[in-house]
N, CA, C and O of each residue as an XYZ file, in Angstrom:
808
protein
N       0.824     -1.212      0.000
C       0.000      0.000      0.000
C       0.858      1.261      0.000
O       0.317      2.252     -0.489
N       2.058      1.393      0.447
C       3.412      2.255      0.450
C       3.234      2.959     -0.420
O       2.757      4.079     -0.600
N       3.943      1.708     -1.326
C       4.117      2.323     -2.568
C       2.966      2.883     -3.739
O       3.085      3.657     -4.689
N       2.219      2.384     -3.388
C       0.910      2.484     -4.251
C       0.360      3.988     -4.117
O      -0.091      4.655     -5.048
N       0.496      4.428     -2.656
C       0.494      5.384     -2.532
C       0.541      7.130     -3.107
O      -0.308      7.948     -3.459
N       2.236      7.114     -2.940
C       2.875      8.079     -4.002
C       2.909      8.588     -5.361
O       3.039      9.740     -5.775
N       2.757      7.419     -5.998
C       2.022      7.546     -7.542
C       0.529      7.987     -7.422
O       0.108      9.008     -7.967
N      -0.172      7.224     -6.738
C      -1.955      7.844     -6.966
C      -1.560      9.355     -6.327
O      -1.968     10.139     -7.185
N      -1.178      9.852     -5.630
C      -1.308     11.004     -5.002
C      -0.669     12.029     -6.291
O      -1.055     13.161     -6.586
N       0.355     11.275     -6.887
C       0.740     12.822     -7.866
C      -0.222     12.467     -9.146
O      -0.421     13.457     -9.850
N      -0.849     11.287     -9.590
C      -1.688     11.742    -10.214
C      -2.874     12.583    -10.314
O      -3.246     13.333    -11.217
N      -3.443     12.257     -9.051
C      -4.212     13.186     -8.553
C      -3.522     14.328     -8.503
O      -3.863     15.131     -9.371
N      -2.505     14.747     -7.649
C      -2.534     16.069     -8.272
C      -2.120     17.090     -9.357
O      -2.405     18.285     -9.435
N      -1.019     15.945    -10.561
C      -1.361     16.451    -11.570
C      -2.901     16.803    -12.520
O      -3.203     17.725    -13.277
N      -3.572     15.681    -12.081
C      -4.824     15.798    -12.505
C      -5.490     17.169    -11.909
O      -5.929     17.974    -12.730
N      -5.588     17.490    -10.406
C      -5.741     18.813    -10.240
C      -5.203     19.952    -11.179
O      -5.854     20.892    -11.636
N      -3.854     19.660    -11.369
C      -3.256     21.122    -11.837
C      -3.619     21.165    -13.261
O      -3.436     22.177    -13.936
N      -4.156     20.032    -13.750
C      -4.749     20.277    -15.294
C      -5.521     21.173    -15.230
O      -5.490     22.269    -15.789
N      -6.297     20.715    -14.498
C      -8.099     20.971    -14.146
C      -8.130     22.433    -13.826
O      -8.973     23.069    -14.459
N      -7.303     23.181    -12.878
C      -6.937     24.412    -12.641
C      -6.706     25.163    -13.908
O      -7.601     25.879    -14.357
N      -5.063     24.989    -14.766
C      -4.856     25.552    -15.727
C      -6.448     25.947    -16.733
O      -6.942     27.057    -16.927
N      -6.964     24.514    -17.246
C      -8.260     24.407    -18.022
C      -9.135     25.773    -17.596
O      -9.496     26.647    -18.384
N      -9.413     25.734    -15.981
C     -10.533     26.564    -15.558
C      -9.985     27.691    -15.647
O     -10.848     28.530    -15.908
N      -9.034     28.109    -15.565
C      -8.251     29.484    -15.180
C      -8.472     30.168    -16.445
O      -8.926     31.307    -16.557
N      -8.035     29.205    -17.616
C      -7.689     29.567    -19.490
C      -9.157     30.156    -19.947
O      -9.441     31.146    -20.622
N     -10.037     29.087    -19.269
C     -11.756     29.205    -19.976
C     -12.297     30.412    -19.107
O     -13.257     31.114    -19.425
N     -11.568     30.539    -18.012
C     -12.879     32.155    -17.248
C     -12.162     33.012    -17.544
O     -12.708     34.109    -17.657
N     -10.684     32.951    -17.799
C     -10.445     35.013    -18.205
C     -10.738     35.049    -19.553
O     -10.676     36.167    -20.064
N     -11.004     34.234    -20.180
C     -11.733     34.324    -21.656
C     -12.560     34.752    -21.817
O     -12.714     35.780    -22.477
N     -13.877     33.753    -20.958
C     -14.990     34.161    -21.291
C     -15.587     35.471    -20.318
O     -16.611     36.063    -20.661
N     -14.861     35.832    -19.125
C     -15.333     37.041    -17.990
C     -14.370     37.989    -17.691
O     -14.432     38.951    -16.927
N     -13.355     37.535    -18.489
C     -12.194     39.113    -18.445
C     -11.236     38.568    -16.863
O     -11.590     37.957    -15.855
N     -10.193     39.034    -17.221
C      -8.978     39.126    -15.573
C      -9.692     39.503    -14.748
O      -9.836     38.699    -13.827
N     -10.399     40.703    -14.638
C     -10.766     41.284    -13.437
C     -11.971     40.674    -12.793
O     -12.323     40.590    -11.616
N     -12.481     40.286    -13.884
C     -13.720     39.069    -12.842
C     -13.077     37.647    -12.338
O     -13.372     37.147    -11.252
N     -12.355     37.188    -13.072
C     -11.574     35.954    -13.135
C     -11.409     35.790    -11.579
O     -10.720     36.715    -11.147
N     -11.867     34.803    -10.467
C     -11.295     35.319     -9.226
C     -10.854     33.666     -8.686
O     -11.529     32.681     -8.983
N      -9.944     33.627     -8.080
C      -9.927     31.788     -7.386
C     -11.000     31.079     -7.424
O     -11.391     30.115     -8.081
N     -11.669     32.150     -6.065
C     -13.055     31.102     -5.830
C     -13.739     30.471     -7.068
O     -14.476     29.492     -6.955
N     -13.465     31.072     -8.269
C     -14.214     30.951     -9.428
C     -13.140     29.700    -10.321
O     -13.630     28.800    -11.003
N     -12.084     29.840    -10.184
C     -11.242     29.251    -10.288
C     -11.538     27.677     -9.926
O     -11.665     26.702    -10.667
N     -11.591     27.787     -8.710
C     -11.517     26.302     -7.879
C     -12.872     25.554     -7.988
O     -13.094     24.398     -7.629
N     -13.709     26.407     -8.534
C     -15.518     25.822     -8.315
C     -15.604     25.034     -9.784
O     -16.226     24.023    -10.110
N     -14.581     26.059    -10.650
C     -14.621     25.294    -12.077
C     -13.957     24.337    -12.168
O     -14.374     23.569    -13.036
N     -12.495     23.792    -11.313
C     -11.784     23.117    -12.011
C     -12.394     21.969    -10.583
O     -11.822     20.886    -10.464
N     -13.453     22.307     -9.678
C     -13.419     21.228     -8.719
C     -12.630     20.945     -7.790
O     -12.471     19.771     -7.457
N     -12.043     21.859     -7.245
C     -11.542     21.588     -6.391
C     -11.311     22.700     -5.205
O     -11.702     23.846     -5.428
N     -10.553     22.326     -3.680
C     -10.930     23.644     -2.475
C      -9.783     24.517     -3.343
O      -8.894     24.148     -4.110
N     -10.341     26.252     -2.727
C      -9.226     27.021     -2.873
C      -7.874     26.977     -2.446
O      -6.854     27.604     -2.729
N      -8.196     25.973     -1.618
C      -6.757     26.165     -0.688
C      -5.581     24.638     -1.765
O      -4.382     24.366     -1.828
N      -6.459     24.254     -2.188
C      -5.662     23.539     -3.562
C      -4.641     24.275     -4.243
O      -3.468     23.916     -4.347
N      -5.288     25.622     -4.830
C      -4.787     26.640     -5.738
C      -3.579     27.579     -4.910
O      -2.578     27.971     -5.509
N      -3.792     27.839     -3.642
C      -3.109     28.051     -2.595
C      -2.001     27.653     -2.559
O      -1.058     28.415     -2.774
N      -1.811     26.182     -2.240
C      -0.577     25.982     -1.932
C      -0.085     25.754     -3.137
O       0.714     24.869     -2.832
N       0.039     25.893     -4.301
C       0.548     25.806     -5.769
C       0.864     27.504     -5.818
O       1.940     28.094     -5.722
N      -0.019     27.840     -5.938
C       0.199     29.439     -6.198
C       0.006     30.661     -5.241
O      -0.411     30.426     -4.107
N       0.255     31.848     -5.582
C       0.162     32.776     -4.423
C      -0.890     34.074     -4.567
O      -1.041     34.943     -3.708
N      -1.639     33.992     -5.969
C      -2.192     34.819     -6.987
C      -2.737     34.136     -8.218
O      -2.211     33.160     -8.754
N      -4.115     34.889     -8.716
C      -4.693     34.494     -9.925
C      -3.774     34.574    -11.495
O      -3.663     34.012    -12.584
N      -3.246     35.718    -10.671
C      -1.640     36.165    -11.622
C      -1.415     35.188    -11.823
O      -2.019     34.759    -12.806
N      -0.566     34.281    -11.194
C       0.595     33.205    -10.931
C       0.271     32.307    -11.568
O       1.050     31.797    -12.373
N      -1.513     31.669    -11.302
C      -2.151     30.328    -11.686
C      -2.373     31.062    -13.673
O      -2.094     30.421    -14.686
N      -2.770     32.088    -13.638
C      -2.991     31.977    -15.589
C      -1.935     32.728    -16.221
O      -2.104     33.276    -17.310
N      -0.980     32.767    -15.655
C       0.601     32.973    -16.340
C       0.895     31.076    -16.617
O       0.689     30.430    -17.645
N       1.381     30.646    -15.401
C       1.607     29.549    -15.568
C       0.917     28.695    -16.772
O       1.399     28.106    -17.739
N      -0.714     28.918    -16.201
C      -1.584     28.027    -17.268
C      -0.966     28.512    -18.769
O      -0.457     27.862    -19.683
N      -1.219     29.813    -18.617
C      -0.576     30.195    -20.557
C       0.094     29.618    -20.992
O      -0.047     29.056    -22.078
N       1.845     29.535    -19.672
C       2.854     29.105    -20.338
C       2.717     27.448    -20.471
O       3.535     26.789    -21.113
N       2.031     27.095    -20.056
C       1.853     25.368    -20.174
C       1.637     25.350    -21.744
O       2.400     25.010    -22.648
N       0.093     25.920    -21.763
C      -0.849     26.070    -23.138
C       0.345     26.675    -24.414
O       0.174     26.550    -25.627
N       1.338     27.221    -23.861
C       2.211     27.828    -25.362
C       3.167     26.617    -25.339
O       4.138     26.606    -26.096
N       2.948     25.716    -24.592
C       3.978     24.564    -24.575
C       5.686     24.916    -24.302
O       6.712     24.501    -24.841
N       5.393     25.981    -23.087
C       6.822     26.635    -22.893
C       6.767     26.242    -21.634
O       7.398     27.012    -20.910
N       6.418     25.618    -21.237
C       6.761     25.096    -19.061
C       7.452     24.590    -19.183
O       7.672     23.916    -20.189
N       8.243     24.687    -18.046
C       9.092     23.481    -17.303
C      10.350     23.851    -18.500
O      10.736     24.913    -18.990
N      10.914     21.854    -18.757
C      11.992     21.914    -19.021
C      11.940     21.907    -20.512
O      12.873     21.547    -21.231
N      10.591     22.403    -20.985
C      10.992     21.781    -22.227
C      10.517     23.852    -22.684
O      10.212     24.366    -23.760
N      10.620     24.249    -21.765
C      10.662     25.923    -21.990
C      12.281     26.370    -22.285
O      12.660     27.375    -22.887
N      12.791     25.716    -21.908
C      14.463     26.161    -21.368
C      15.144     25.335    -22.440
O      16.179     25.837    -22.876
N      14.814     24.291    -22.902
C      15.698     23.493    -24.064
C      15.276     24.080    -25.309
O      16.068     23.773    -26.199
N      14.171     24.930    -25.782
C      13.581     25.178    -27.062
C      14.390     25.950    -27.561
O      14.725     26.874    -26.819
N      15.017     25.912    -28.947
C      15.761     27.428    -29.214
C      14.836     27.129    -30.790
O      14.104     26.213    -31.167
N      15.341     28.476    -31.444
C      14.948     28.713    -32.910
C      15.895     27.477    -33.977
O      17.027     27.281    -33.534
N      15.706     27.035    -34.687
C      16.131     25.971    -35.015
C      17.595     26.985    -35.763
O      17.317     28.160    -36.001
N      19.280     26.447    -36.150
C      19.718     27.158    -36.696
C      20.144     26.317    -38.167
O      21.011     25.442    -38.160
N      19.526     26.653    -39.200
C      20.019     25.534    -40.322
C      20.546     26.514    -41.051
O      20.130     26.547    -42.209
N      21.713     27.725    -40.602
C      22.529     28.146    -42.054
C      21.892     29.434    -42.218
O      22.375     30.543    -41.987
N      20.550     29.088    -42.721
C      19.978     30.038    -43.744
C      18.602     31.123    -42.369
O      17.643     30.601    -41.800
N      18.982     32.411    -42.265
C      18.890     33.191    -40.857
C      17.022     33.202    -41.465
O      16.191     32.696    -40.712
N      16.726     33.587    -42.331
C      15.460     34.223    -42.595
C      14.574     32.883    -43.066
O      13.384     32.873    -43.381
N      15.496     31.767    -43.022
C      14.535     30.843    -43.613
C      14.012     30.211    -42.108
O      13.055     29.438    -42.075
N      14.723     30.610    -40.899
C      14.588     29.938    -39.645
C      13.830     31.057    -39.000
O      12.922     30.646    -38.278
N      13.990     32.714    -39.079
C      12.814     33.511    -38.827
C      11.466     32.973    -39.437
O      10.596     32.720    -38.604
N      11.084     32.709    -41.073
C      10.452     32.364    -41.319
C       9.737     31.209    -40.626
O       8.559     30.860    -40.560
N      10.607     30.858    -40.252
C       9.475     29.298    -39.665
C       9.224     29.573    -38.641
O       8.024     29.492    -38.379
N      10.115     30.016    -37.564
C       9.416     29.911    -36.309
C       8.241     31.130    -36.134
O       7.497     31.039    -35.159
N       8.075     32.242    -37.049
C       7.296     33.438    -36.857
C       5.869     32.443    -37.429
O       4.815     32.570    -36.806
N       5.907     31.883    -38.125
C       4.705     30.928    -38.749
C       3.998     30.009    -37.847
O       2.804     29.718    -37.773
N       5.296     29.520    -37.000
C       4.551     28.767    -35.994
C       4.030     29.918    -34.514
O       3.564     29.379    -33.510
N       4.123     30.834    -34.549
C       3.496     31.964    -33.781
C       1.861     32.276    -34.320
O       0.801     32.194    -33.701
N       2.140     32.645    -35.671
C       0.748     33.075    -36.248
C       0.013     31.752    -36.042
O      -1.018     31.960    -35.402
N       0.180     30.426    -36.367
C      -0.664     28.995    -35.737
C      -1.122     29.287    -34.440
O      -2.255     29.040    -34.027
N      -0.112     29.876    -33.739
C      -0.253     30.020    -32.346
C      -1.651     31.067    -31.907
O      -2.645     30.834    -31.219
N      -1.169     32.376    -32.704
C      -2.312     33.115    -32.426
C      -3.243     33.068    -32.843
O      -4.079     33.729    -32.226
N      -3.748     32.333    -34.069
C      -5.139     32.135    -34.349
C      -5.619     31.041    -33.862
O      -6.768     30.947    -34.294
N      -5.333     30.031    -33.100
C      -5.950     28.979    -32.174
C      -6.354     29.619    -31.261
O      -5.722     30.384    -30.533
N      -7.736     29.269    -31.237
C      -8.778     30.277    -30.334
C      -8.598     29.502    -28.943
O      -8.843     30.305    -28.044
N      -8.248     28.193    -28.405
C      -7.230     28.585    -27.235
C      -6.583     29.238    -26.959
O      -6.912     29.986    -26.038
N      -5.336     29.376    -27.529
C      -4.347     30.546    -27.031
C      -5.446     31.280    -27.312
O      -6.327     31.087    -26.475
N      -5.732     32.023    -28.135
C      -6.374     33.383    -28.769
C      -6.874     34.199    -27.375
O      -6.364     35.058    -26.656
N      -7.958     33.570    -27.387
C      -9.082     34.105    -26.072
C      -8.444     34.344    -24.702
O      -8.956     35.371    -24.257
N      -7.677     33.917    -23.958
C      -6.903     33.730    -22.736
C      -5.944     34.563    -23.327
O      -5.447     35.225    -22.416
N      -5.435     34.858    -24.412
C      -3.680     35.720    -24.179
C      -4.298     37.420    -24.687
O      -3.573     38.407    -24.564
N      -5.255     37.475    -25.065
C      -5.963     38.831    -25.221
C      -6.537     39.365    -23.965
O      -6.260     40.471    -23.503
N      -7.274     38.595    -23.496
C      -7.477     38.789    -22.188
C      -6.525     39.265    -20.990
O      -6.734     40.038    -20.056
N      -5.434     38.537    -21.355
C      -4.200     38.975    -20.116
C      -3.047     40.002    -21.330
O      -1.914     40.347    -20.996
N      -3.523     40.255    -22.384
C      -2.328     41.704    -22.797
C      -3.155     42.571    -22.460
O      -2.650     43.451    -21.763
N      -4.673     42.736    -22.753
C      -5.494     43.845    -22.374
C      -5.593     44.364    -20.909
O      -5.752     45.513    -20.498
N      -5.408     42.816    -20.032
C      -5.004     43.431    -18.778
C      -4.016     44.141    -17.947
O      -4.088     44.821    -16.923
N      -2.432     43.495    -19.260
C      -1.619     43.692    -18.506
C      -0.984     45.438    -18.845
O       0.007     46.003    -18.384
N      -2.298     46.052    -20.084
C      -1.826     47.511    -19.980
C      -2.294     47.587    -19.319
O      -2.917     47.060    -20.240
N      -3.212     47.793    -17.858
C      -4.087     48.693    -17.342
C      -4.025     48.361    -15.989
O      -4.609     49.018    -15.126
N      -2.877     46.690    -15.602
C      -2.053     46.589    -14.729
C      -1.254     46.174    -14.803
O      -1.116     45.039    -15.260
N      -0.124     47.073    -14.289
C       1.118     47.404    -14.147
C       1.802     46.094    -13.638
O       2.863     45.838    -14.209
N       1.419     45.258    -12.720
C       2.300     44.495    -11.591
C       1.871     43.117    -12.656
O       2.492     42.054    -12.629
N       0.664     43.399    -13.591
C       0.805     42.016    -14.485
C       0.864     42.006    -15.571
O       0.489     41.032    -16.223
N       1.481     43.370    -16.248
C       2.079     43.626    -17.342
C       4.051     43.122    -16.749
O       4.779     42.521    -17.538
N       4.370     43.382    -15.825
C       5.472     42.890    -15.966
C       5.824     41.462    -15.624
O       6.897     41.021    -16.035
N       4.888     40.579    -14.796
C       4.757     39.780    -15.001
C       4.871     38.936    -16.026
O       5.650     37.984    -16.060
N       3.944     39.322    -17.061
C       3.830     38.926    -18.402
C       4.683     39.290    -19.087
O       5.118     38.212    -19.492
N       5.203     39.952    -19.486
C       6.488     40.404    -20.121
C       7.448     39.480    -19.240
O       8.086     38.801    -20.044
N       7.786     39.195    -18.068
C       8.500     38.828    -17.337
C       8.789     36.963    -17.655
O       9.813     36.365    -17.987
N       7.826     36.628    -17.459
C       7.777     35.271    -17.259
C       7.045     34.515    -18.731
O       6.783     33.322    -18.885
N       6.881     35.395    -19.483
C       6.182     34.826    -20.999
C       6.874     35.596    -22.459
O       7.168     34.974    -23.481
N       7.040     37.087    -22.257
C       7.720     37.275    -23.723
C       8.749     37.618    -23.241
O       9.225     37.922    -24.335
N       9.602     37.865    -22.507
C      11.125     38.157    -22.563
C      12.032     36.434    -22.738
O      13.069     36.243    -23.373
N      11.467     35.706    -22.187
C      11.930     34.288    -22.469
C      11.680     33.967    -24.042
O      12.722     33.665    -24.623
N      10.839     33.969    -24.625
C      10.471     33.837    -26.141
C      11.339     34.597    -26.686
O      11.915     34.007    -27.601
N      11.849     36.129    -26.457
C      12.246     37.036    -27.167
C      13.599     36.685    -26.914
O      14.500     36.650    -27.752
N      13.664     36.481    -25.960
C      15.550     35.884    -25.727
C      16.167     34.651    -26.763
O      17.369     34.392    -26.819
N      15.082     33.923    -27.594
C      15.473     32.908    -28.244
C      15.733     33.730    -29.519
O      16.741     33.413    -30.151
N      14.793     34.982    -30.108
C      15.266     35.219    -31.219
C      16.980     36.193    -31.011
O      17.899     36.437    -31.793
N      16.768     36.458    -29.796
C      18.903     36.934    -29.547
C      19.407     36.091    -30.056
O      19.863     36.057    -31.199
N      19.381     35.007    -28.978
C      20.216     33.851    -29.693
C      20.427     33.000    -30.851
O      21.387     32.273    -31.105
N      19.495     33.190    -31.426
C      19.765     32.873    -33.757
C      20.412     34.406    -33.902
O      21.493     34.532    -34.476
N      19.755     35.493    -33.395
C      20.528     36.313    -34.271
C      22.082     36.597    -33.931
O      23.044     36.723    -34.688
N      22.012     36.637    -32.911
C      23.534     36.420    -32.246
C      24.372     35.173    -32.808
O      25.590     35.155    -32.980
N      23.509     34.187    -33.045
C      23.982     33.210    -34.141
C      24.607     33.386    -35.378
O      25.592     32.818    -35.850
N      23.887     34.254    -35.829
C      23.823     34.532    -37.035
C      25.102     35.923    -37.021
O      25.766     35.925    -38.058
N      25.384     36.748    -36.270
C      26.563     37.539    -36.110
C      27.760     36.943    -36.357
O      28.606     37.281    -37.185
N      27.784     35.764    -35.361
C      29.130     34.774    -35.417
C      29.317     34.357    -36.805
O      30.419     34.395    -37.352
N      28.183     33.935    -37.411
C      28.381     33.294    -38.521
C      28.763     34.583    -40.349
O      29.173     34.217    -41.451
N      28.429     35.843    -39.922
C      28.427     36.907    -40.304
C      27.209     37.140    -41.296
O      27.383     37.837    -42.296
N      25.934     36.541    -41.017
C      25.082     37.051    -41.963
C      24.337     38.214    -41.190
O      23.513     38.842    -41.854
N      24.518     38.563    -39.924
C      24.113     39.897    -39.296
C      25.302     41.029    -39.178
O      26.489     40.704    -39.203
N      24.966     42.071    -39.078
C      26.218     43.448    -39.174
C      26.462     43.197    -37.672
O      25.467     43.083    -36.956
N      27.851     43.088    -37.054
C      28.165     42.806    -36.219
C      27.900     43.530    -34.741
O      27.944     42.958    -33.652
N      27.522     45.392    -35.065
C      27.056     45.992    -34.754
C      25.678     46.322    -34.162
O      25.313     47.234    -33.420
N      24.883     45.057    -34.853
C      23.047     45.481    -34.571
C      23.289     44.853    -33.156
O      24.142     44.072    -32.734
N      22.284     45.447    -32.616
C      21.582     44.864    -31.102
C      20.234     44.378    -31.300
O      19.182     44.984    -31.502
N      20.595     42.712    -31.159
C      19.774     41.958    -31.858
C      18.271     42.234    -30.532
O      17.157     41.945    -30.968
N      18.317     42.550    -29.638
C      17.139     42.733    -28.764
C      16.950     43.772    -29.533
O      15.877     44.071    -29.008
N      17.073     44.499    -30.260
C      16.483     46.003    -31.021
C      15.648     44.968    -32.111
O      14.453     44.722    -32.271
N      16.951     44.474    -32.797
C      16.562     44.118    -34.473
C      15.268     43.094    -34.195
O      14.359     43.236    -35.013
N      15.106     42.335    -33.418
C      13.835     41.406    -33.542
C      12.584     42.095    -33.399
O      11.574     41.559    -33.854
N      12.519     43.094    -32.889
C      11.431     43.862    -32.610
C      11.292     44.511    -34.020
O      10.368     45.324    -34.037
N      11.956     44.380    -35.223
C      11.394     44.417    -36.680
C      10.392     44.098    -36.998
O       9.529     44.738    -37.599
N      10.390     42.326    -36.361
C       9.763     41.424    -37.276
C       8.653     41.105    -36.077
O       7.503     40.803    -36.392
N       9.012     41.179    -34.854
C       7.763     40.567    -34.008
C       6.647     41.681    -33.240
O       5.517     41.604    -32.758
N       8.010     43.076    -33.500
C       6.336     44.121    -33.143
C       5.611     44.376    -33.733
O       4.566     44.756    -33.206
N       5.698     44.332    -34.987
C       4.683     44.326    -35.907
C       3.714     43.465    -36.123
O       2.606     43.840    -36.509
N       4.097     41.852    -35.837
C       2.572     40.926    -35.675
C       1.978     41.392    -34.447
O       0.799     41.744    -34.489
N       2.784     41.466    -33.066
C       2.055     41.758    -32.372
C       1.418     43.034    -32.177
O       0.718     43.125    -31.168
N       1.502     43.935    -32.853
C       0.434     45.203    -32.926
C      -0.577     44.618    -33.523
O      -1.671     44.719    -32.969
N      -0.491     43.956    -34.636
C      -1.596     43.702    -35.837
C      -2.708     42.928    -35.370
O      -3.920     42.963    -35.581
N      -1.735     42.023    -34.483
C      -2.877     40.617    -33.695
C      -3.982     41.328    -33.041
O      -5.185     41.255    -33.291
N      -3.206     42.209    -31.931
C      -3.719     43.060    -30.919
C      -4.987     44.034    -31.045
O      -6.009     44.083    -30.361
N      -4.556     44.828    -32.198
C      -5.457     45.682    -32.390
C      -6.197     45.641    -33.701
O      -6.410     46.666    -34.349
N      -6.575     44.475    -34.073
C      -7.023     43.980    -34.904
C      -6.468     44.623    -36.558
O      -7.239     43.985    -37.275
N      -5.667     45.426    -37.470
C      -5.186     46.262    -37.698
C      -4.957     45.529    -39.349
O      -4.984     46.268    -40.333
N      -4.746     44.097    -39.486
C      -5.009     43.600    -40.585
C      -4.786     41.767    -40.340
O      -4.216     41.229    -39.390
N      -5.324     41.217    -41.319
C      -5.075     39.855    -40.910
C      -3.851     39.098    -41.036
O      -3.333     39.021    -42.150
N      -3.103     38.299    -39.640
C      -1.925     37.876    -40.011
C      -2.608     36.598    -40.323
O      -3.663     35.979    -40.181
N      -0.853     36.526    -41.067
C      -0.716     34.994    -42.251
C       0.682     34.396    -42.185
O       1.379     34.719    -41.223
N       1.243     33.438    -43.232
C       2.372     33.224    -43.376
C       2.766     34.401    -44.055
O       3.486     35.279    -43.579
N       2.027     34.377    -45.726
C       2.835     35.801    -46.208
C       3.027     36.866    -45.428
O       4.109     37.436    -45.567
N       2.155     37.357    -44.523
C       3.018     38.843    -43.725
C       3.808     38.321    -42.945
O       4.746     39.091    -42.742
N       3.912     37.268    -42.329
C       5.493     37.445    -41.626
C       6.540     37.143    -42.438
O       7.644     37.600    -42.143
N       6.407     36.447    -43.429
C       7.602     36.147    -44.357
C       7.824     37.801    -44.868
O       8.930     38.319    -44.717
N       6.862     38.451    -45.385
C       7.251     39.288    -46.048
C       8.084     40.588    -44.774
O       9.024     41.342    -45.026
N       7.307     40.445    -43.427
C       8.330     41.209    -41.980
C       9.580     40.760    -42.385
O      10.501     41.513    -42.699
N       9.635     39.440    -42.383
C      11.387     39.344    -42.188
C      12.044     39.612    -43.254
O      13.199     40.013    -43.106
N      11.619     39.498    -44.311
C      12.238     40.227    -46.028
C      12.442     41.654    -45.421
O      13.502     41.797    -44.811
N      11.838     42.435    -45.467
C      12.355     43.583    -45.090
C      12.711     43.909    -43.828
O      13.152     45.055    -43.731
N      12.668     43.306    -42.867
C      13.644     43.386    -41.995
C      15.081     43.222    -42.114
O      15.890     43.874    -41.453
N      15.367     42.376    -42.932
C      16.933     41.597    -42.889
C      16.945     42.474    -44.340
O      18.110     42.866    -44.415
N      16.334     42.890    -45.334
C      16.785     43.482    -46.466
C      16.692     45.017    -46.861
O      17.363     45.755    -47.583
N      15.424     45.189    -45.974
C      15.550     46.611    -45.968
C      14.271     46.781    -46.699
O      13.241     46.115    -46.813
N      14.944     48.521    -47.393
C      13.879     48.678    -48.570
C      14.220     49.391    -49.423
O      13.471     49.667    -50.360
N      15.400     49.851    -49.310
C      16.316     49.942    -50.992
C      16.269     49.135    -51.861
O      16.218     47.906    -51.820
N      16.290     50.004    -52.869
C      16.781     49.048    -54.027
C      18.322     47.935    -54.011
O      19.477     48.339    -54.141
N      17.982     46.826    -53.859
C      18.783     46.244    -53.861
C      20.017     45.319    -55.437
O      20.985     44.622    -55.134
């Protein structure tokens, strides 16, 4: 019975922390952050507040986390992901900016990550949060191809690649945001063409 033990107990409470993430993703969707509250939290995913408690310290905490599960960036397989590097710099922007736009039109992500950018202008302590613990980690991977790509000399040795990515990724994310035109593959392929080429005549 020992042993039998230890295993049922973390299934169960992985099974909790599904159940949490799930409820957390589906109410700031459908009732906004600011209604979003534990109690509401714990009634959806079934379980006491004090569940959510000792996991987390804030509603913050529980639908950051949930996001970063849902973008498939938790844990360890957040920290091993880089931009793939095969040689060719814009053919590896290209892909991974493609697998972003997949990202943002899956009305999972969709609904839950609008919900928490809209919140996190209008609060401060979970705008940096979010920036903190969700796009500065993402944004740190495109340093490292382009910093890649310095060594290898297809970048001017000079750019500050935390500047230069914000070419190609502030621009989807304005567009997503404020609805402003529809992203695709062609507009990000065509961001990183003129990002890396400019707009001289070449």
């Amino acid at each position: 019975m020992v042993k039998q033990s230890a295993p049922d107990t973390a299934r169960r409470s992985e099974k909790s922390r599904r159940a949490i993430y799930d409820a957390a993703l589906a109410l700031v969707g459908e009732v906004g952050y600011p209604k979003t509250t534990i109690e509401g939290i714990a009634a959806r995913a079934g379980v006491g507040k004090q569940t959510i408690y000792r996991w987390w310290s804030s509603k913050a905490d529980v639908l950051l986390e949930a996001f970063l599960d849902l973008s498939g960036q938790a844990g360890e397989g957040r920290e091993q992901y880089v931009i793939p590097d095969t040689g060719d710099l814009a053919a590896d922007l290209k892909g991974v900016l493609r697998a972003t736009v997949d990202e943002l039109r899956d009305p999972r992500f969709e609904t839950p990550s609008r919900a928490l950018a809209a919140e996190g202008l209008v609060n401060e302590e979970l705008g940096r949060e979010f920036v903190a613990k969700l796009l500065e980690p993402s944004l740190q991977l495109y340093v490292q191809r382009l910093r890649s790509a310095q060594d290898a000399g297809a970048v001017r040795p000079d750019i500050d690649p935390r500047i230069a990515l914000e070419l190609f990724v502030s621009p989807l994310a304005q567009r997503w945001l404020q609805h402003t035109g529809p992203i695709s593959y062609a507009y990000t392929d065509t961001l990183v063409d003129y990002a890396l080429y400019g707009l001289a005549p070449r």
